[in-house]
KEKE-3310 file (N, C-alpha, C; in steps of 0.2 Angstrom, whole numbers, plus 5000, padded with zeros to 4 digits):
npx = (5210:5194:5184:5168:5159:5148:5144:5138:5130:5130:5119:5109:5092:5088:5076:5072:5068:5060:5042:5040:5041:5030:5024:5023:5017:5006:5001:5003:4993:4982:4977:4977:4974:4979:4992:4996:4993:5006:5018:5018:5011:5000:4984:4983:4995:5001:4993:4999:5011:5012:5004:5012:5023:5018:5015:5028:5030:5024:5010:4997:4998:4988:4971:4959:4944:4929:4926:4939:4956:4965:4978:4984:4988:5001:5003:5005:5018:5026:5027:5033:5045:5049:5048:5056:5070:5069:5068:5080:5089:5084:5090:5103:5108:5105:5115:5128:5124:5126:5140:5145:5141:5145:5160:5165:5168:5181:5196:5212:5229:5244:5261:5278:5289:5298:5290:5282:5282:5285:5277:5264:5262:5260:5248:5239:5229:5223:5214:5207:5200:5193:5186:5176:5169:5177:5189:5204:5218:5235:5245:5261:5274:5289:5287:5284:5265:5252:5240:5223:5224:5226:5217:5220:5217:5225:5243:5260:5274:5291:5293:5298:5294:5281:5267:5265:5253:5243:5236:5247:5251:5259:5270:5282:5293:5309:5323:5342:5349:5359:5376:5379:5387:5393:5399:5408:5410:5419:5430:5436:5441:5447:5436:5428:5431:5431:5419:5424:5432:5422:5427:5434:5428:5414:5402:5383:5371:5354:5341:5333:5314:5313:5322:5333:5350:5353:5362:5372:5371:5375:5378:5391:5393:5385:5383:5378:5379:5382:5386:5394:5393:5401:5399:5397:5382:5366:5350:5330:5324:5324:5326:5329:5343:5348:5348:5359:5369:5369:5375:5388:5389:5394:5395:5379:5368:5356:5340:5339:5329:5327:5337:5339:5336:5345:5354:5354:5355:5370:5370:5374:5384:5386:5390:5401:5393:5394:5392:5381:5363:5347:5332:5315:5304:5291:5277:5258:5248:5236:5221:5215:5202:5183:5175:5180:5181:5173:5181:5191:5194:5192:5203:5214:5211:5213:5229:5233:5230:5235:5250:5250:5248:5259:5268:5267:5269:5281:5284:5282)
npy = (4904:4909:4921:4922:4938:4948:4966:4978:4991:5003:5016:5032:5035:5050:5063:5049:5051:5058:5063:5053:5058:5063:5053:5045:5052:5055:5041:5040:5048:5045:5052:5067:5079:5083:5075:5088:5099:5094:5095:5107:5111:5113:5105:5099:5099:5090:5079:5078:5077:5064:5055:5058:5051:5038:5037:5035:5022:5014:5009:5008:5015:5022:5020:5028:5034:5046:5049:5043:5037:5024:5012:5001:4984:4986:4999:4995:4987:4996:5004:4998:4994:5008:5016:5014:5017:5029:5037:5033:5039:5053:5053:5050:5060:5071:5068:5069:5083:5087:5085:5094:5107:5108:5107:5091:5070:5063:5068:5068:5068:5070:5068:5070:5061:5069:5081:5080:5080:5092:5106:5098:5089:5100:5105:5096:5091:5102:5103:5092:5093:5104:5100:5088:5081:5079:5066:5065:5061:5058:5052:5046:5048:5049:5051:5057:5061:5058:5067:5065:5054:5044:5046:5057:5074:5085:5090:5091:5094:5101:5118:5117:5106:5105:5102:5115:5117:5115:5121:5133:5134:5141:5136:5135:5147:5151:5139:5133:5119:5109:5104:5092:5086:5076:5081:5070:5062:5074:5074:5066:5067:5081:5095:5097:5111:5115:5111:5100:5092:5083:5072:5065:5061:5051:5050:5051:5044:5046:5038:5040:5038:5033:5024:5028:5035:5049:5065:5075:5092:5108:5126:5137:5152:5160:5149:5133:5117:5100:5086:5070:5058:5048:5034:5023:5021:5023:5029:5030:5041:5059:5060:5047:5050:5059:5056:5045:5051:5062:5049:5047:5043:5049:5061:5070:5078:5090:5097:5110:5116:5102:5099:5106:5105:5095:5104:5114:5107:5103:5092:5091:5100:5111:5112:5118:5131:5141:5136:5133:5129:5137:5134:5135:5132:5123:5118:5116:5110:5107:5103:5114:5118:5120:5123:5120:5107:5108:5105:5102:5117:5121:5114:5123:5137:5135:5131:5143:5152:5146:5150:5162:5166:5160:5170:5183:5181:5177:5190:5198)
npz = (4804:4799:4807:4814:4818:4826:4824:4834:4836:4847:4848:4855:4849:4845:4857:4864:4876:4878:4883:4893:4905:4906:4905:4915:4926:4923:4923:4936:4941:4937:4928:4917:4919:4933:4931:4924:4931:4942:4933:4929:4919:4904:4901:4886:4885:4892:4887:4871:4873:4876:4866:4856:4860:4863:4848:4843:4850:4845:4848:4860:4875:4887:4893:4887:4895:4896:4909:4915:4917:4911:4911:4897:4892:4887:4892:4907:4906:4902:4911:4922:4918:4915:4924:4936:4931:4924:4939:4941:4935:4935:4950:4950:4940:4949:4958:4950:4949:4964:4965:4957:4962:4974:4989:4987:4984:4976:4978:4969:4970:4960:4965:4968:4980:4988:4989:4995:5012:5011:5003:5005:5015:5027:5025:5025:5035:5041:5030:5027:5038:5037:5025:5026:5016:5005:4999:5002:4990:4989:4978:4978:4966:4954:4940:4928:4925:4917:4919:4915:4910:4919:4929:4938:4947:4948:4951:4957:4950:4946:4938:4925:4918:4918:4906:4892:4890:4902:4917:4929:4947:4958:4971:4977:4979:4970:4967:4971:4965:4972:4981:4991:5005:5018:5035:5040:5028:5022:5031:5026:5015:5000:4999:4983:4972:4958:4946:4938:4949:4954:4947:4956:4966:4978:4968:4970:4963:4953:4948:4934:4929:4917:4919:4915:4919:4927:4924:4933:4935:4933:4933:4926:4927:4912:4908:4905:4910:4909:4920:4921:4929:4944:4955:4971:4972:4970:4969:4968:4973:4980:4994:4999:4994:5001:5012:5013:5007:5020:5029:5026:5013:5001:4988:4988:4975:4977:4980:4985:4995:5000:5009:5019:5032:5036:5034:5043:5053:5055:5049:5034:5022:5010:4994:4980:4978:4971:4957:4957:4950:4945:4949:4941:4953:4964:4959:4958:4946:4933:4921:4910:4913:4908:4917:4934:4945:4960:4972:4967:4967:4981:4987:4980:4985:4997:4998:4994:5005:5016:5010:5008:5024:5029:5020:5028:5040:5041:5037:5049)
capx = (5203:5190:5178:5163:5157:5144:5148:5133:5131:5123:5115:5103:5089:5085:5071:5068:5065:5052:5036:5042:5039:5022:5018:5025:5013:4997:5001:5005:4987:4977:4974:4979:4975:4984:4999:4998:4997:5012:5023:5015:5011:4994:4985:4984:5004:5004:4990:5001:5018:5010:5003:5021:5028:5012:5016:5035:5032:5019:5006:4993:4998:4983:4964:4957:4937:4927:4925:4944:4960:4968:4985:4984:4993:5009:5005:5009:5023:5031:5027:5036:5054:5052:5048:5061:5076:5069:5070:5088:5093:5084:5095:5112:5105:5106:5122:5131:5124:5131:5147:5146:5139:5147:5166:5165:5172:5188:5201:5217:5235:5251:5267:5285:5290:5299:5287:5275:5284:5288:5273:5259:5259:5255:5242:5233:5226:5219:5210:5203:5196:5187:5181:5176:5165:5182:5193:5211:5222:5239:5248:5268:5277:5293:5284:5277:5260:5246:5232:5219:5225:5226:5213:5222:5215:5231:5248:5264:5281:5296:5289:5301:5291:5273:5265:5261:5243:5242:5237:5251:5250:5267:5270:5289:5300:5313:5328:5345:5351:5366:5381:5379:5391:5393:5406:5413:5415:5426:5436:5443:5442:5448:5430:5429:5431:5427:5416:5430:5436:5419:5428:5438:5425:5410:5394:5376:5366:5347:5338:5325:5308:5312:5327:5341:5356:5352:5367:5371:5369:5379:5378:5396:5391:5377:5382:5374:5386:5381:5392:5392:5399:5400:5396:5393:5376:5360:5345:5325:5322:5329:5325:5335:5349:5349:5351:5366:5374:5370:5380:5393:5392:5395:5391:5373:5367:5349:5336:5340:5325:5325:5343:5337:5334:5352:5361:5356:5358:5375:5373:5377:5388:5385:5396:5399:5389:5394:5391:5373:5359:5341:5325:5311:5302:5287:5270:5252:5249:5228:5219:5211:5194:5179:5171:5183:5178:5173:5185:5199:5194:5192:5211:5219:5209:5217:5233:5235:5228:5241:5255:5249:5248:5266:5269:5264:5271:5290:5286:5283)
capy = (4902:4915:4922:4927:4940:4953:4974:4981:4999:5007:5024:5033:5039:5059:5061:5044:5049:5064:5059:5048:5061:5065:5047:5042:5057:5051:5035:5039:5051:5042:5060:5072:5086:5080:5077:5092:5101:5093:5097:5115:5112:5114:5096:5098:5098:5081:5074:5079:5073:5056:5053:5057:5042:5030:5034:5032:5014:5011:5007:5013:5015:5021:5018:5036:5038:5052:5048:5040:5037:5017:5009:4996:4979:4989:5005:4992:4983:4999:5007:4994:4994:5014:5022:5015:5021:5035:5038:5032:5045:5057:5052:5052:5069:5074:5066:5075:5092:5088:5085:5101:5111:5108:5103:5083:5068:5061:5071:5062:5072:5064:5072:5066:5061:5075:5088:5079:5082:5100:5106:5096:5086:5103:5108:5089:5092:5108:5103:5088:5094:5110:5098:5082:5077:5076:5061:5068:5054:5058:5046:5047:5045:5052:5048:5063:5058:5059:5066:5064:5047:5040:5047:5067:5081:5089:5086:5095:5095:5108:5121:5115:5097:5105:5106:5122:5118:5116:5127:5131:5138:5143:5132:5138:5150:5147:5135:5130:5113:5112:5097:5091:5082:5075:5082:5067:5063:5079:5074:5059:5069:5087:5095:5100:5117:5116:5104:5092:5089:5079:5065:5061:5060:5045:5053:5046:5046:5047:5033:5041:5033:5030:5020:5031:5037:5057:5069:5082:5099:5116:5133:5141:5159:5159:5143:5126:5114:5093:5082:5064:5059:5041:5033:5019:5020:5023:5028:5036:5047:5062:5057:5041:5051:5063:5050:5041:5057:5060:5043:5049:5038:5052:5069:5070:5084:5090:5103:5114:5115:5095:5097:5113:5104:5093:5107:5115:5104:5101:5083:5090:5105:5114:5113:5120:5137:5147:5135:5128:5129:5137:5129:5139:5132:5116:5121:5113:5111:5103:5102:5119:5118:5128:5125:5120:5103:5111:5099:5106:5125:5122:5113:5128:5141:5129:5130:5150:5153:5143:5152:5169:5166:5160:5176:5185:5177:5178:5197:5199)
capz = (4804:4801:4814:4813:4822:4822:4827:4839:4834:4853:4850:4857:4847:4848:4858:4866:4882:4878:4883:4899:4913:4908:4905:4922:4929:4921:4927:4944:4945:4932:4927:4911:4922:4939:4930:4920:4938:4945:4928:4929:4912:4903:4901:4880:4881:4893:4880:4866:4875:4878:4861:4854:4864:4860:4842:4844:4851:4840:4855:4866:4882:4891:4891:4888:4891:4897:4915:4917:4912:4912:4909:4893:4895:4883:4897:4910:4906:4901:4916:4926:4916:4916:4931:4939:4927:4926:4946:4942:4928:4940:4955:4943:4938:4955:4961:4946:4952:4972:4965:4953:4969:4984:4988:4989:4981:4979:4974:4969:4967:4961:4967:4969:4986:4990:4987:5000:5015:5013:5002:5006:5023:5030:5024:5024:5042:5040:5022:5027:5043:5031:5020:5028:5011:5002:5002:4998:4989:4985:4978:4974:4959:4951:4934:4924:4927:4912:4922:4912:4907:4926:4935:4944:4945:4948:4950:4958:4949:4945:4934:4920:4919:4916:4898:4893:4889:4910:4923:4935:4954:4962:4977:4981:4976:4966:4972:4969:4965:4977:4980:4998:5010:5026:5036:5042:5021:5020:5035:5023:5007:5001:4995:4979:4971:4955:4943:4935:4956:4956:4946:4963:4974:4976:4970:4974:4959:4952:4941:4933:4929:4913:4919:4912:4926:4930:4926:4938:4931:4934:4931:4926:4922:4909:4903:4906:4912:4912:4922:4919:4936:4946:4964:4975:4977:4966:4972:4963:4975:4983:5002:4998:4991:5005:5021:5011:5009:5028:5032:5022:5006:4996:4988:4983:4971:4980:4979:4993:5003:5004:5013:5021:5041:5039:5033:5048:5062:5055:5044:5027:5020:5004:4991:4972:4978:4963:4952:4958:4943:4950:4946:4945:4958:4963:4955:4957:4940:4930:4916:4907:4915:4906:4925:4937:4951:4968:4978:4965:4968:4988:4988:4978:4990:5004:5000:4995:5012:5019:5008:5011:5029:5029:5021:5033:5047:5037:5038:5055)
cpx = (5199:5184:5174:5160:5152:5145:5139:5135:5126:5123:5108:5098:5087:5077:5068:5067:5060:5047:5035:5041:5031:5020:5018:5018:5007:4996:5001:4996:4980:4973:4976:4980:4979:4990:4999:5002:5004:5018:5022:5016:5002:4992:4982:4989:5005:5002:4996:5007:5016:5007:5009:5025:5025:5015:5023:5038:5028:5012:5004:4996:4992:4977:4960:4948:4935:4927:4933:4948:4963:4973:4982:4989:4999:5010:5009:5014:5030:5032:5032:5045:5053:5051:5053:5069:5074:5070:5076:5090:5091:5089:5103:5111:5108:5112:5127:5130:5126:5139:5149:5143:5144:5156:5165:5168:5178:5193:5209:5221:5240:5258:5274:5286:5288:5297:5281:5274:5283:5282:5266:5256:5257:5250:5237:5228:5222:5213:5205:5198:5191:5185:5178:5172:5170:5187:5197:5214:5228:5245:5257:5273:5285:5292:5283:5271:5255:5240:5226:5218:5225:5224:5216:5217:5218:5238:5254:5270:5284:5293:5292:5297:5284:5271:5264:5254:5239:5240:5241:5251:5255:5266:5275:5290:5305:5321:5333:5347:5360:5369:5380:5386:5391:5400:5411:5415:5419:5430:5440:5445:5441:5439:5432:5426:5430:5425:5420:5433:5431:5422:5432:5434:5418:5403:5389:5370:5358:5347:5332:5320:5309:5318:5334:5344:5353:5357:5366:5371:5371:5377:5385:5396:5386:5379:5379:5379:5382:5387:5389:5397:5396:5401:5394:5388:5370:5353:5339:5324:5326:5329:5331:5341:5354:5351:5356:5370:5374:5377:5385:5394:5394:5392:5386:5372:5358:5344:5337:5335:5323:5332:5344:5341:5341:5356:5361:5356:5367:5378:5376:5381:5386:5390:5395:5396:5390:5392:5382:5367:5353:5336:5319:5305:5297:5281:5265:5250:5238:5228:5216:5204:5188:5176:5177:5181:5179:5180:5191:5200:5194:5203:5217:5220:5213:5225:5237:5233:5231:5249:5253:5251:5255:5270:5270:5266:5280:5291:5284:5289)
cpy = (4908:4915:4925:4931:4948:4960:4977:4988:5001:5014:5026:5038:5046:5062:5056:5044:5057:5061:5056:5050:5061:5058:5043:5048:5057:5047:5034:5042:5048:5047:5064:5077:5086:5079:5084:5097:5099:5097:5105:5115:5112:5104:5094:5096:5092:5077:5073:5075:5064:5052:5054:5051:5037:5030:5032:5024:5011:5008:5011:5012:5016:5021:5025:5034:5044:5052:5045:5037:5028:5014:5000:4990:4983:4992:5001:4990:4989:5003:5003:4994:5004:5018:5018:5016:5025:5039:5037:5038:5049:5058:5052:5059:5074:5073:5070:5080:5092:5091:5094:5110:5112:5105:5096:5078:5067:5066:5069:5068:5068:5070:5069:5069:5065:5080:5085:5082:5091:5105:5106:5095:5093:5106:5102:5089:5095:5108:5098:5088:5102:5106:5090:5078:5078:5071:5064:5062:5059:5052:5049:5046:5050:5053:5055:5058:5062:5059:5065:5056:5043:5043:5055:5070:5085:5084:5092:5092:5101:5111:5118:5110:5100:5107:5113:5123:5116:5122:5126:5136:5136:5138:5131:5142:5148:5145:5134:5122:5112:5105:5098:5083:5082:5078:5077:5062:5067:5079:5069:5064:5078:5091:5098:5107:5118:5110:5098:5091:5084:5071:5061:5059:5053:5050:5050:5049:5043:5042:5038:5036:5031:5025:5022:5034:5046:5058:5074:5088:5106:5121:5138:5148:5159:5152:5137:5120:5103:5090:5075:5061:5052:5039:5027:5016:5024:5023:5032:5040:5053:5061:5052:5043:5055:5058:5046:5046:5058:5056:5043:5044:5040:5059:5066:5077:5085:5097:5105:5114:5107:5095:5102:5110:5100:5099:5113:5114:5099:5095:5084:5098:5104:5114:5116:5125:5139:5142:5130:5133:5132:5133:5136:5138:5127:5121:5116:5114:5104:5106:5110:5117:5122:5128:5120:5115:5109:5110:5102:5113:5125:5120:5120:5135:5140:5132:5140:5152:5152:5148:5159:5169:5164:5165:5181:5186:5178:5187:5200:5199)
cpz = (4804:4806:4811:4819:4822:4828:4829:4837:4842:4850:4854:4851:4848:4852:4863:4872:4884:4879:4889:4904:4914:4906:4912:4928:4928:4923:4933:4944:4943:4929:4922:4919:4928:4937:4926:4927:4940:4940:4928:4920:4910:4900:4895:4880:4884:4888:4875:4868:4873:4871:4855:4856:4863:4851:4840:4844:4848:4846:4857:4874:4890:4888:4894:4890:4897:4904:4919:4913:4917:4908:4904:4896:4896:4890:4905:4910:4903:4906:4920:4924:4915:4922:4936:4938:4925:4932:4947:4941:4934:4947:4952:4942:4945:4959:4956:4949:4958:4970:4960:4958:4974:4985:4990:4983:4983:4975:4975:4964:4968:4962:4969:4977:4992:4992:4993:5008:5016:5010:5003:5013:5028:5029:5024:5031:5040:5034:5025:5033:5039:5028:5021:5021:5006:5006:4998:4997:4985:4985:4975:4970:4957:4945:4931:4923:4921:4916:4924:4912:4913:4930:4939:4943:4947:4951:4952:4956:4949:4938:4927:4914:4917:4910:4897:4891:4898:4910:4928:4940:4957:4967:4982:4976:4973:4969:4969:4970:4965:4977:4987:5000:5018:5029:5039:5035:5019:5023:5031:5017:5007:4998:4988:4976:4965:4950:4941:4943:4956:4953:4952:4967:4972:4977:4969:4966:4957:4949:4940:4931:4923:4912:4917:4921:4925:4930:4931:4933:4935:4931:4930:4920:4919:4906:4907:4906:4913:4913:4922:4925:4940:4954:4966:4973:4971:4969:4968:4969:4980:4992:5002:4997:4997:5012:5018:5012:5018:5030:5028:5017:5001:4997:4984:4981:4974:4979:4987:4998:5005:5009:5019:5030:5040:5036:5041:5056:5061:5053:5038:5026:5014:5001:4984:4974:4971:4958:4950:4954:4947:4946:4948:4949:4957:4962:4956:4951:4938:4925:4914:4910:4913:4914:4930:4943:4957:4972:4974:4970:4976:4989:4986:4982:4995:5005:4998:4998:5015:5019:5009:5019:5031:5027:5025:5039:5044:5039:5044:5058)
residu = (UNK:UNK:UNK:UNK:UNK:UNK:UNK:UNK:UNK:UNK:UNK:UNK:UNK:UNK:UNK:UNK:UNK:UNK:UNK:UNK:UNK:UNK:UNK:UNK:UNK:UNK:UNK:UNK:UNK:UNK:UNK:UNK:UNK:UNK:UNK:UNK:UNK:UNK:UNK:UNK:UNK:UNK:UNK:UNK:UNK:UNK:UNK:UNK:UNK:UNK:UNK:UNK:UNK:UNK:UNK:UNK:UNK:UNK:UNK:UNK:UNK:UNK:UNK:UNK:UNK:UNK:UNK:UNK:UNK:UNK:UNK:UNK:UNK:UNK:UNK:UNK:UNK:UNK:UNK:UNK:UNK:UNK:UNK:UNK:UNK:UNK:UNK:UNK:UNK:UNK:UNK:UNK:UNK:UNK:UNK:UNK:UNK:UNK:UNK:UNK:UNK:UNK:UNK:UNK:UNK:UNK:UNK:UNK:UNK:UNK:UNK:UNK:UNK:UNK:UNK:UNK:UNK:UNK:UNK:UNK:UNK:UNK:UNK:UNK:UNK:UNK:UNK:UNK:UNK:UNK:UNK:UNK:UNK:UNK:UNK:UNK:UNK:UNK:UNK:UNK:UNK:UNK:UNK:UNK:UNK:UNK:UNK:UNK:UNK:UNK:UNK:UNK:UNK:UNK:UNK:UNK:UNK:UNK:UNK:UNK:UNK:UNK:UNK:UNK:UNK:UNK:UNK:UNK:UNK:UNK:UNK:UNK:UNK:UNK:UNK:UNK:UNK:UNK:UNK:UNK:UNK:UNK:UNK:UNK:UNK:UNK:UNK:UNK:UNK:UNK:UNK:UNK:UNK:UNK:UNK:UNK:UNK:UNK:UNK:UNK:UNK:UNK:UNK:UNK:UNK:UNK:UNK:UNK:UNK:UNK:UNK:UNK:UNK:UNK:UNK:UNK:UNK:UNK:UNK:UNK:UNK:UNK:UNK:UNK:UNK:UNK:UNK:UNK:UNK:UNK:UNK:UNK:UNK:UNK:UNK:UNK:UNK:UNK:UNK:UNK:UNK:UNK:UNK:UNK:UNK:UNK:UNK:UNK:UNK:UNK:UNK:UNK:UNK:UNK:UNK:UNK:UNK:UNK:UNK:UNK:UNK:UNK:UNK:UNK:UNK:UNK:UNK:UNK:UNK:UNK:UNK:UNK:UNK:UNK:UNK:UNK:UNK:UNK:UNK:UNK:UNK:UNK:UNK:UNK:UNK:UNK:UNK:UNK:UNK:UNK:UNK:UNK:UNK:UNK:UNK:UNK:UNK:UNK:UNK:UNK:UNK:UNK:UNK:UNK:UNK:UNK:UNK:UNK:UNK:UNK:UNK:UNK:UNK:UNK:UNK:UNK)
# end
C-alpha cells in the first residue's frame, strides 16, 4: 500500500535571532536610548537592529513618535512568545557555562567488576565529599563499552582493550595472569607443573560478553601459548571465579591483584609461575577532548593524588 507522507526540513535561518535583545530592551523601557544604555551600545545601532527584524518579519513592531515609543498589535504578540524564550536561551546559555566552569554534573564511568573494588572503591569517599555538585555513577560491565554511544565519560579496562584513538591514564602497574588453587584442591590432586598437566585437573572458566568460552593463556619463553581447557563451572566475572576456586572447585586462571588478599591469608596457592603471561596493566581511558569536562579533569586530578600518595607511603 502506498503511504503518503510529507519530510519537514527544520533549519534555522542565519540571523533570526539578531534584533531580539534590542527589541526586548525597547520594549521593556519604551526607549531607543534606555535600551541603548543597558546594551552599552549607541541608540542608532538599537534603531538599526530593530528595523532589521521589522523588516525580517515584514512588520512594525513599535509605534515611533517624537515624544514616545509604543508596542504595535504585531510588537505585542511578538513580545509575548519572545521574551520568554529568549530568557530560556539565556538561562541554557548560562547552565552550559556552570557546567563548562566549575566541576558538577553527572559523571558516568563503566568499569569491569573487578577493577571496582580494588581501583575505584577507594577513592569514591574522598571524591564525592571534594565534589559534592558531582553525582559519580559507575556502572559495571565486562562489555567493551562505546563511550560515546552510551553515555561515559570514561572507562577503565586493561590497557590491551583501549583504541588507540583514546586517552589513557595508568591505574596499576603491570600484572601477571596466574593459575590459582585452593589448598584443600591440592590435597586431592597432584598440582600441576607444566601447561598440558591442566588437561587433568577441573578448571573454572570465563564466558565472555560476546558469549564465547575464554581460553587461558601462557607465557612459555617468548612465545604465546593458548590453552583450551575444561571444568565444572562457568562463570563472567572474575570475583565469581575467584570464590569457586576458594571452595575448591577448581583451578581458576586470575589476575593477580584480584587473588592478592586470599593468597595471603592462605585460601589460594599460585600456580604455573614461569609460565604466567603479564598484562600491561588497568587504565582510565576517554575520548580526545579539545576542552576537557571539569567533573572529568577533577576525577583524574582525584585519583593521581590518590596514587601518588600511595607512592609515597610504599616508600616510606
Amino acid at each position: 500500500m502506498k503511504q503518503n507522507f510529507t519530510v519537514r526540513r527544520f533549519t534555522a535561518r542565519q540571523g533570526a535571532l539578531d534584533g531580539v535583545e534590542a527589541f526586548l530592551a525597547v520594549a521593556r523601557h519604551r526607549s531607543f536610548r534606555k535600551a541603548a544604555t543597558e546594551l552599552g551600545v549607541t541608540p542608532s545601532a538599537v534603531s538599526q537592529a530593530v528595523r532589521a527584524l521589522e523588516a525580517r518579519l515584514g512588520v512594525a513592531l513599535f509605534l515611533r513618535t517624537t515624544r514616545s515609543v509604543g508596542l504595535t498589535e504585531a510588537g505585542e504578540r511578538f513580545l509575548t512568545r519572545a521574551r520568554p524564550a529568549f530568557e530560556e536561551l539565556i538561562a541554557a546559555s548560562q547552565a552550559a557555562r556552570d557546567l563548562g566552569g566549575r566541576p558538577s554534573g553527572l559523571l558516568r564511568i563503566t568499569a569491569p567488576r573487578a577493577a571496582v573494588p580494588i581501583l575505584l572503591e577507594p577513592v569514591i569517599a574522598a571524591f564525592c565529599a571534594a565534589y559534592p555538585a558531582i553525582a559519580l555513577e559507575i556502572a559495571t560491565s565486562e562489555e567493551l563499552i562505546d563511550l560515546a554511544a552510551q553515555g561515559f565519560d570514561a572507562g577503565v579496562r586493561m590497557g590491551k582493550f583501549i583504541a588507540p584513538d583514546m586517552v589513557a591514564i595508568r591505574l596499576s602497574q603491570p600484572f601477571p595472569f596466574m593459575v590459582f588453587a585452593s589448598p584443600a584442591y591440592l590435597r586431592a590432586r597432584k598440582a600441576p607443573e607444566r601447561i598440558d598437566d591442566l588437561g587433568n585437573h577441573a578448571c573454572l572458566r570465563m564466558r565472555r560478553s560476546d558469549g564465547s568460552l575464554a581460553p587461558w593463556f601462557f607465557a612459555d619463553g617468548n612465545k604465546a601459548v593458548e590453552a583450551i581447557v575444561s571444568g565444572p563451572f562457568i562463570a563472567s566475572d572474575f570475583f565469581t571465579l575467584r570464590g569457586a576456586a576458594v571452595r575448591g572447585v577448581g583451578l581458576a586462571q586470575l589476575p593477580a591483584p584480584i587473588a592478592a588478599e586470599a593468597v595471603k591469608e592462605g585460601k589460594l596457592v599460585p600456580l604455573l609461575k614461569a609460565f604466567a603471561p603479564m598484562t600491561p596493566g588497568m587504565f582510565l581511558y576517554y575520548p580526545r577532548h579539545r576542552q576537557m569536562p571539569p567533573k572529568l579533569r577533577a576525577f583524574i586530578d582525584h585519583l593521581k593524588t590518590g596514587s601518588d600518595a600511595k607512592s609515597r607511603t610504599r616508600r616510606k
